[in-house]
N, C-alpha and C positions, 0 to 999 in steps of 0.2 A: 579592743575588737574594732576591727575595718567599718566605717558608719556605711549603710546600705544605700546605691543612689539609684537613678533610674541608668547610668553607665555599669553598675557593677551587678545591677541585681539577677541579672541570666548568670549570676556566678556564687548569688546568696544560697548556703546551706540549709533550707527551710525547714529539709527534715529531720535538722538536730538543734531547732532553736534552744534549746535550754531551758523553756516555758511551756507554762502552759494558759488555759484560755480561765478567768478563775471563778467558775461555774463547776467547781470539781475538787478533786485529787489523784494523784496518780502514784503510783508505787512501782517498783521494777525490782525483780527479784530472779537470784539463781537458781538452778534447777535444785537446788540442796536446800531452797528452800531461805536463804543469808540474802536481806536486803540490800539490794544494789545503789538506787534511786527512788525517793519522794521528793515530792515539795515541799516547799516551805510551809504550808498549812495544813502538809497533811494530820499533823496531831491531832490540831482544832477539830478538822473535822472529824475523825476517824478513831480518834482514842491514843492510848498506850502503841507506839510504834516498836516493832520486834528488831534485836537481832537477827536471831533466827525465828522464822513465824512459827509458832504457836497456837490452838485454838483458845488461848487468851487474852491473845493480842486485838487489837482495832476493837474493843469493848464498845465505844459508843455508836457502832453500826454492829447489832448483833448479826452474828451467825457468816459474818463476812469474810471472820479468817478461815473456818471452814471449807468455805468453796472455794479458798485460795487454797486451800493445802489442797483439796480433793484433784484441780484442776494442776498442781504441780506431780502428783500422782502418776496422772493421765498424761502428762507432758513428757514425765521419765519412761512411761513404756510404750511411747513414741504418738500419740493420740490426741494428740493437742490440737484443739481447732476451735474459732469465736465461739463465747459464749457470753449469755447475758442473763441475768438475773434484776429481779425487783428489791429492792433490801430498804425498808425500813430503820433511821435511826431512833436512837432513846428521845431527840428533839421533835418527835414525830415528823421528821423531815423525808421525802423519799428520794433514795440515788438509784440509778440503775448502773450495775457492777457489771463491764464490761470487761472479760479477759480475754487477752492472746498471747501467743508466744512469736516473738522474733530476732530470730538472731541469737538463742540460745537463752534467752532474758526472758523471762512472763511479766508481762504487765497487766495490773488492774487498775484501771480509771472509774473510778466513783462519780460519775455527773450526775448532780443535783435538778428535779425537776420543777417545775416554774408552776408548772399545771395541776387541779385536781384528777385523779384517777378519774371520776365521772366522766372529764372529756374525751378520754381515750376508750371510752367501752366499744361505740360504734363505729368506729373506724377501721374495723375490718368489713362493715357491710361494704362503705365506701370506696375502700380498695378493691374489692368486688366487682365493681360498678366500675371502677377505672379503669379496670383490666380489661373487662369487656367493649369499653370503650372504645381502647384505644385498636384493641382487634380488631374490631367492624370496619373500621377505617381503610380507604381503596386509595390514598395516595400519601405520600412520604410529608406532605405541605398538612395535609387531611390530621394526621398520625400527630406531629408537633404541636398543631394548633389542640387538640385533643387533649394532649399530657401536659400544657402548658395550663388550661383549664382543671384538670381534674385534681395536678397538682398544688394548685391555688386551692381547692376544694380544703383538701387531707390537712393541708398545712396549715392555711389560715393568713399566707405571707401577700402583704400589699401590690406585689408584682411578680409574676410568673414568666421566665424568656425562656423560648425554646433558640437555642444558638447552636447553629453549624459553622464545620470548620472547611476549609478549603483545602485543595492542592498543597497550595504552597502556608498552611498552619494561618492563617489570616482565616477571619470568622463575620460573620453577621445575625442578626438576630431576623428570624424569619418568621415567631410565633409571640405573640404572648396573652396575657391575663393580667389584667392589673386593677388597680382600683380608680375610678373614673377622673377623680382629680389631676390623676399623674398623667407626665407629659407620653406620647406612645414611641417606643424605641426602634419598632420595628422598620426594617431594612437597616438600620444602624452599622457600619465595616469597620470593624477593629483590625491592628495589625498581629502579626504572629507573636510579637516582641510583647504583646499585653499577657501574654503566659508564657512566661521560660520555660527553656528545657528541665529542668528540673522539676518543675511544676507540671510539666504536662505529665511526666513519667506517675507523680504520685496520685495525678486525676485517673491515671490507668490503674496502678496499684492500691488505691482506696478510693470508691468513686463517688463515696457521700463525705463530702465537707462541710460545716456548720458553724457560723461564726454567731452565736448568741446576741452578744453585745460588743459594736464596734469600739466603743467608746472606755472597754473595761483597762484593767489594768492588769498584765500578765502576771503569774505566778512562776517565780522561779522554779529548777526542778534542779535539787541538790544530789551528791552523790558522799556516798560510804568510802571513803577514801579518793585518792586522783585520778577516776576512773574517766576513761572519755565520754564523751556527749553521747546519750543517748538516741540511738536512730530511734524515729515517731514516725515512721513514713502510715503507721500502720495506727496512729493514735488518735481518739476523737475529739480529744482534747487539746491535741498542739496547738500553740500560739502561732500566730499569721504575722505575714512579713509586714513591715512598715509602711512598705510601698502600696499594697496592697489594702492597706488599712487608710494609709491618704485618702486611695481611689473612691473607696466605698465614701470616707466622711466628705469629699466634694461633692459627690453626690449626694450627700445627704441622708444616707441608707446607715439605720441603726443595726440591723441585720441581716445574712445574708445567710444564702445555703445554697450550695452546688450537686448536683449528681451528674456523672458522666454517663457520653451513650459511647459505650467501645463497642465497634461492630470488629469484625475481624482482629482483634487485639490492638487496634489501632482507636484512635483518642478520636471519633466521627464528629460527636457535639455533646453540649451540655444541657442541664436544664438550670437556669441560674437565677436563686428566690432572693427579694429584697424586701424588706421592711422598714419604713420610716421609722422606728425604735427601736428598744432590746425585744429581743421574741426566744422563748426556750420553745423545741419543739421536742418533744419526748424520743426517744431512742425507737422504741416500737415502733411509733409514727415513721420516724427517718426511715427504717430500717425495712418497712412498706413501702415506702418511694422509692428505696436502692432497688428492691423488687419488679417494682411497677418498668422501673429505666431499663434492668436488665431485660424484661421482658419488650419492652418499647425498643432497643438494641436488635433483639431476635424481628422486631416484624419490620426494621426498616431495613434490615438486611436481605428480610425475604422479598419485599417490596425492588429493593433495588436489585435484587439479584431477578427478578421476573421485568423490570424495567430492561433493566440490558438485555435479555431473552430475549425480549419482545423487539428491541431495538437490532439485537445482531440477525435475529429474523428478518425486520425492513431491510439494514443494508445486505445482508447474503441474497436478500432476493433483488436490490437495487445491482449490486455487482454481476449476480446471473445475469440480468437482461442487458446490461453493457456487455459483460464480457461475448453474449450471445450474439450483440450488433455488432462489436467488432469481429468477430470470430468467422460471419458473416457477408462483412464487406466488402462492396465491391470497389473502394477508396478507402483504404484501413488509415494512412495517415490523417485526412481530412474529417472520417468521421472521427477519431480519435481526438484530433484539436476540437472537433464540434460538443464536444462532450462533458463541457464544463457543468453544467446543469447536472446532470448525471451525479459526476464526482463530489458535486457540495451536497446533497444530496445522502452522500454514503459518509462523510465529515463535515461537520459544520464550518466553518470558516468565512474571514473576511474577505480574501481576495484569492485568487486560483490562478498560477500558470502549470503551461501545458506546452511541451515542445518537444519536436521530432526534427530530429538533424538539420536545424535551424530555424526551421517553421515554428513562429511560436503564434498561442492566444493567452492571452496575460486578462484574465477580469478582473476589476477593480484592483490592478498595479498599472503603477508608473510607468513609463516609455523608460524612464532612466532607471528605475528598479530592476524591470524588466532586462537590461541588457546588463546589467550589473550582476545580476543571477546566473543568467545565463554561461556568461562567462566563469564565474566564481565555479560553479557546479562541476565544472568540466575537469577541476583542476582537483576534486574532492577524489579521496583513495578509495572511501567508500561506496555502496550504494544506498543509505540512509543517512537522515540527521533529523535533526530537532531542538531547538531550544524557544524556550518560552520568554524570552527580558533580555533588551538592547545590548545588557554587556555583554551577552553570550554571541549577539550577532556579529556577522561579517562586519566591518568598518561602517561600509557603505548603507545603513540602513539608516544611521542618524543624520544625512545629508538625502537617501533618496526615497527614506521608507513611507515619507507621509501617514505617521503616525501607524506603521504596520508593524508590531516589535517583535513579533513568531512567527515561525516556518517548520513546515516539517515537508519535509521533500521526501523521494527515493524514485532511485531510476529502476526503469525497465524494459531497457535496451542500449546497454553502452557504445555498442558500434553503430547506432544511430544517434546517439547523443539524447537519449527521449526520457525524460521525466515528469513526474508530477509532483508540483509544491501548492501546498496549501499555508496560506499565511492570514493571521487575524491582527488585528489591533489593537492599542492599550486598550486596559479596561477599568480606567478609573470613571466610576460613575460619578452621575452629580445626583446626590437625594437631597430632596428639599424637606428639610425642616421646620417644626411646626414650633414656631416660636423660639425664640433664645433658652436650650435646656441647661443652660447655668445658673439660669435670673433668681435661684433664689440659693444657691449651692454658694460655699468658700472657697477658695483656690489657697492648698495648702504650702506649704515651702520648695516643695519642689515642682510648683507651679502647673501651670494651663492643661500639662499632657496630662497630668491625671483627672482629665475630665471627659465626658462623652465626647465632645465635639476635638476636643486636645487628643485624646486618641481617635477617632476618625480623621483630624487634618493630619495625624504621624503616619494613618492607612494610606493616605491619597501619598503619602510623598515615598513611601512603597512602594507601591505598586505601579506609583510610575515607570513608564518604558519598560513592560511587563504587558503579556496577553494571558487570558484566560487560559489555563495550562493543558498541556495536550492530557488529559487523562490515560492512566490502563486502557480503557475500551477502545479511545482514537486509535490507539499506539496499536494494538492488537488489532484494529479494522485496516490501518494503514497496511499491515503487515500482510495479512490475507488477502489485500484490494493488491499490493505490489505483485504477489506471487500471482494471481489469477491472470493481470496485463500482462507478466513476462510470458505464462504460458500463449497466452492470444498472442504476443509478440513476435513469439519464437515458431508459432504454428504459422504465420505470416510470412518470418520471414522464409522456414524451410519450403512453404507452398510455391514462393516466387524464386527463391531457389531452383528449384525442381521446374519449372516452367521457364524460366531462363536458361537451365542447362538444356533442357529437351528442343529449346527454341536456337542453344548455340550448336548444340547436334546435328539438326535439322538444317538450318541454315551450310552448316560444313558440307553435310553431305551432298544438298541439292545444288550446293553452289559449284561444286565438284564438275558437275557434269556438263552445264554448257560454257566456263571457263575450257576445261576441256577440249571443247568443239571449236572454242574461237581460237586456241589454241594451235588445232589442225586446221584451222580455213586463214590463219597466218601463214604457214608454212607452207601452203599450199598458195598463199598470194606471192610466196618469194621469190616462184618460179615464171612470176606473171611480169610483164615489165611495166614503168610508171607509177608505180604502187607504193612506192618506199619510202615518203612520209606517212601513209594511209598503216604501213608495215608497223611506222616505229611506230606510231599512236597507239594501234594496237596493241605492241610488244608491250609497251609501258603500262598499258591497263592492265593485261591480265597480270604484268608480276605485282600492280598491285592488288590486284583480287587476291594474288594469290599469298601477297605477305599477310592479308586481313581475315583471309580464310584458317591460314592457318594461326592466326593468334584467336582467332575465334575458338577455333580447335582446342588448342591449349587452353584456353581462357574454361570451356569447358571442364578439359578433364580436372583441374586443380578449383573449380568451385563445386566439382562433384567427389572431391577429397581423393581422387586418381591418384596426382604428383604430377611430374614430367619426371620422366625418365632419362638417364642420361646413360649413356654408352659410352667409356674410356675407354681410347686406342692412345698410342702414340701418336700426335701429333707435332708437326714444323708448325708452329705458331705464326713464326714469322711472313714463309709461303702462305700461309690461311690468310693473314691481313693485308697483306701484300694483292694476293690475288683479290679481295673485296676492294681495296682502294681502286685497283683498276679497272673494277667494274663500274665503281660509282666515275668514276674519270670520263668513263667512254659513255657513262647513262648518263651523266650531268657535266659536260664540254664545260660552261660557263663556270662549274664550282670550284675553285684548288682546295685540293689537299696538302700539306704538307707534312710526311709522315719522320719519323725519328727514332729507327725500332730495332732493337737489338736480336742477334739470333738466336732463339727459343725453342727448343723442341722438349716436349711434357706431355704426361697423359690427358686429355679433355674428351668431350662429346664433340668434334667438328663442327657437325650441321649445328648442333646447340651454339656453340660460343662464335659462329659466322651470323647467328639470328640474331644476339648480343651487339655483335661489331656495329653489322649492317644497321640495327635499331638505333646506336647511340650514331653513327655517323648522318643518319636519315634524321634526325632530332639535331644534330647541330646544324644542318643544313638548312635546315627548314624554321628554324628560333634564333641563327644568327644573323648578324648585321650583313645586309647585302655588299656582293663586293668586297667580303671579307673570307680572309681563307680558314678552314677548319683544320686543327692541328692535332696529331694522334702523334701517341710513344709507347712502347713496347719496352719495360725494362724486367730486370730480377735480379733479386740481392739475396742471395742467401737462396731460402725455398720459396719466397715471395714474388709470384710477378703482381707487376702492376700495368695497366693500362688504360691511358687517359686520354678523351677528347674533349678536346677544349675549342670553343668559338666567342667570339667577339660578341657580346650582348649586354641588353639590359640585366641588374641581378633578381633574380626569380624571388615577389614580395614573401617575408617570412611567414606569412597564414598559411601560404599554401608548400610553402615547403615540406610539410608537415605529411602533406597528401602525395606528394610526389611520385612515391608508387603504390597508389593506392588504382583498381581499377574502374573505369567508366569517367573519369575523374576528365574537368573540360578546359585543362590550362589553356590549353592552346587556340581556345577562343581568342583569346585577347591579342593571338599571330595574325593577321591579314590574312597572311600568306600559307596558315593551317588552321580554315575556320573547321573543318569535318574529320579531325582526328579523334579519336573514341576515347586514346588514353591510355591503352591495352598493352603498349609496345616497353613502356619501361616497367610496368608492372610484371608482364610474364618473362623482360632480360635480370629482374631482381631475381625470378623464385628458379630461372635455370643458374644464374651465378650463385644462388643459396642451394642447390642442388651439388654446384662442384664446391662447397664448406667456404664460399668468398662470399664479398657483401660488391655495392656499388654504392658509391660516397658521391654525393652534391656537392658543391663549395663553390664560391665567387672567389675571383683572386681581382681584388678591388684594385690593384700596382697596375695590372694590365687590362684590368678591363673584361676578363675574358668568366665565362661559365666552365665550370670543369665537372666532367662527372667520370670518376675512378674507377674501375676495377681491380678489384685485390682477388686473388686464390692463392692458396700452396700448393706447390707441386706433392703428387700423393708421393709418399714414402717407400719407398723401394724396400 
């Protein structure tokens, strides 16, 4: 057999040790009644052992094969469920005869009691009394310290720990009772690894454990031919793993006893008894405790489930009154970064960013966290995340996190780049210790860790690079706080939406009328002599009112989800470019063009794909090197045309490439020579080339130097 170590033991079989605890006997039988399994003692104690059971069999504890057979009865006509019994042997000894059935096998465990009946008369008044107890009680801290007392009452055990488990199966001891000499454990952090998986499973499916005497010596349990190990998940007398048996004699605990608290069918905490020697605690007694737990299970669930009430009450009401000042604003982004308060507030956490299409406020993060996030976010498919320990983070957080090792973000607003991340810090505490709790304990062969302080330094080196874990509730607040921002977001943006287009409308129309006028009071100067620089200046203003008016126009109908419309006629492609180059020739003497363009004639929108021409050739004019010519070509291959202008430039830096046709967008700040262009003119030449099923392509041709921006369409299909 594989020797147990603290590397193998989340792999040890506990619930078929082969033993048992040897304060007892055990027997395991078929439903027919044909012995499966006893122990090696079971004769001594128990009498003549059967074949098949008999009410002659187990002589020296009368009346006990009886209510084996009665209870195999009950089992065959499907009715099987614990039971226990008092039974007197001929040694005037008393066992109390515990059966069950599982897994098709009845077992009955004889454990022997330590105590006179006298001690146990009143100990239902005291469970009475606990019960009550622990009911009265108005908080979860209240409730622990309560049963950790009343259980030391019942029992008689030298130390009483009420122990919760965490998130992440890591525990600490938040309650106890003990006896005055002992050192005091509470706030003590164990790691999850101090209970296997295995072991948690059987704290869930048997939740009173009882280890009498650490120091005893197990009892084998034999079988009726080479049958397998018998599962004990369900036995009160299975022998305890090795390791488990070190832990206890370093500490110096002669006996121990466990009850679990399962709230939700989940393993919440324990109540875990120590005695500095052997201690028998009677099965009744026990069996009032399991009681007492399940009921201590029901009120800190009620507890915890009226905590969270009361809590998703604060934040629903913290979320109204943000979502209402934003909703409200007359600066929706800025009060929205002012809003850090607020947001911790509705989640607890150590450090908070907040950012709106670049604008950020980062509390208590780093400048270089900060842009590290930022960036990283952008690039996420999703709009949530979360993790709680360094190796789940981005790279960047064990070079910028300053001890920050969680986050839990989610956007609520992608096409402003706006999110909220809440992020906290390790959370290994330092407890100070009251005195050395080994000074009088051994350190057994598998050394230090099985000691309190040995498993607390195993806890710290856990949960390092690890934050307090986002809980259910965070996760469910963050959820409801994301949906309420995208509505404020979305109600935001369609407001300025709708006030933009009504303001691009307005603007279109009223601008109409005295471009108009200067229009006739031109043409009316043409007939006047001496005028004709006054003429051209003029001339050149209004066509550009009038190119701005109308991308205003357009700019309008397609942020009010319109489109633009396109009308295909047969068009000479060639004569339509042709004729714009000569326009820009005689409206700009100083620019060359040099065009290169094949003869085309295809369906388009004219006036549309002249607004296209005209915009890409006004853009290379105005963003190329002075003194340098703009170059256009006009080809088709196949059903594909293409046509490209190309100028002499710097290459357009790759951040904003990205924006390129994006509108209101201010590249051309960075031109001299176009500090007041709005941005409008490639945005609305993309969505009419996306209108004829073609794109417009950017590219730098680094060989020569030059910016090129493409247009592709197919000719429609005849």
């Amino acid at each position: 057999m594989t020797q147990v170590t603290l590397d193998n033991c989340d792999q040890e079989p506990i619930h078929t040790p082969g033993a048992i605890q040897p304060n007892g006997a055990l027997l395991g039988f078929a439903l027919s009644g044909d012995l499966l399994y006893f122990t090696e003692n079971a004769a001594c104690i128990l009498g003549t052992l059967p074949t098949s059971l008999q009410d002659i069999h187990l002589d020296a504890i009368p009346g006990a094969a009886t209510l084996i057979l009665q209870y195999l009865e009950e089992a065959r006509n499907g009715q099987a469920i614990l039971i226990s019994h008092e039974l007197h042997a001929a040694d005037h000894k008393v066992y109390d005869l515990v059966i069950h059935m599982y897994a098709e096998i009845v077992i009955a465990e004889f454990e022997g009691r330590r105590q006179a009946d006298d001690d146990t008369i009143s100990f239902s008044v005291k469970v009475q009394k606990a019960l009550n107890v622990i009911r009265q009680q108005k908080t979860i801290q209240a409730v622990l310290q309560a049963a950790a007392k009343e259980v030391k009452l019942l029992t008689g055990f030298d130390r009483v720990m009420s122990y919760v488990f965490h998130q992440d199966d890591s525990g600490h001891i938040v309650a106890e009772a003990k006896r005055e000499d002992l050192d005091a454990l509470v706030n003590r952090h164990y790691p999850a690894s101090d209970i296997p998986p295995q072991a948690r499973r059987l704290y869930i499916e048997n939740t009173l454990r009882l280890i009498s005497d650490v120091a005893s010596t197990p009892i084998p349990l034999l079988s009726v031919g080479n049958r397998p190990l018998l599962d004990m998940s369900h036995c009160i007398l299975r022998s305890v793993s090795p390791i488990h048996i070190e832990y206890l004699q370093n500490m110096g605990v002669g006996a121990s006893m466990s009850i679990s608290i399962v709230v939700n069918g989940r393993l919440w905490g324990l109540i875990a008894c120590h005695h500095m020697s052997a201690k028998q605690v009677p099965y009744s007694i026990r069996m009032a405790c399991d009681v007492l737990c399940q009921i201590l299970g029901s009120t800190v669930n009620q507890l915890e489930t009226k905590v969270a009430a009361e809590q998703k009450v604060l934040t629903s009401a913290e979320r109204a009154q943000l979502s209402l000042k934003l909703i409200n604003s007359e600066d929706y982004v800025q009060d929205l970064l002012a809003s850090a308060d607020s947001l911790k507030n509705i989640i607890q956490a150590d450090g908070l960013l907040i950012s709106f299409n670049g604008k950020v406020n980062a509390a208590g993060v780093s400048h270089e966290l900060t842009t590290e996030l930022v960036n990283w976010i952008e690039t996420l498919p999703e709009d949530y995340f979360q993790f709680s320990a360094i190796q789940d983070a981005p790279d960047f957080f064990l070079t910028a996190g300053n001890g920050l090792t969680g986050a839990l973000g989610f956007c609520i607003d992608r096409s402003h780049r706006s999110w909220i991340i809440y992020l906290r810090m390790e959370k290994v505490h330092t407890i100070n210790w009251s005195g050395f709790p080994e000074k009088e304990y051994k350190v057994g062969p598998l050394g230090a860790r099985l000691t309190p302080r040995g498993s607390f330094d195993e806890w710290k080196q856990t949960v390092k690079g690890q934050c307090e874990a986002w809980t259910p509730s965070d996760i469910e607040v963050a959820k409801d706080l994301q949906l309420d921002l995208m509505r404020v977001s979305n109600t935001k943006s369609a407001e300025n939406n709708r006030i933009r287009t009504q303001l691009m409308a307005i603007l279109g129309h009223d601008l109409r009328d005295p471009l108009n006028s200067i229009s006739m009071a031109n043409q009316f100067m043409e007939h006047q002599e001496g005028a004709s620089k006054m003429r051209a200046r003029i001339k050149s203003s209004t066509g550009r009112m009038n190119r701005l008016i109308t991308d205003v126009m357009d700019m309008a109908k397609l942020d009010g989800g319109i489109g633009l419309r396109v009308s295909l006629i047969e068009t000479n492609l060639t004569s339509l470019l042709s004729e714009i180059i000569e326009e820009n020739r005689v409206g700009y003497p100083n620019s060359e063009i040099i065009p290169d363009i094949s003869e085309i004639t295809t369906h388009v929108d004219p006036d549309r794909i002249s607004q296209v021409i005209a915009n890409l050739i006004s853009n290379a004019r105005h963003h190329g090197e002075v003194g340098t010519p703009v170059k256009i070509t006009l080809q088709q291959h196949e059903r594909v045309i293409t046509l490209a202008v190309k100028n002499k430039g710097k290459e357009i830096e790759p951040e904003l490439t990205r924006i390129l046709f994006d509108p209101f967008k201010r590249l051309s700040k960075q031109n001299d020579r176009n500090k007041t262009g709005m941005g409008l003119g490639l945005y609305i030449s993309n969505e009419i080339i996306k209108a004829h099923n073609g794109e417009i392509i950017y590219h730098y041709d680094s060989e020569l130097g030059e910016v090129v921006f493409t247009v592709k369409f197919a000719t429609p299909s005849s």
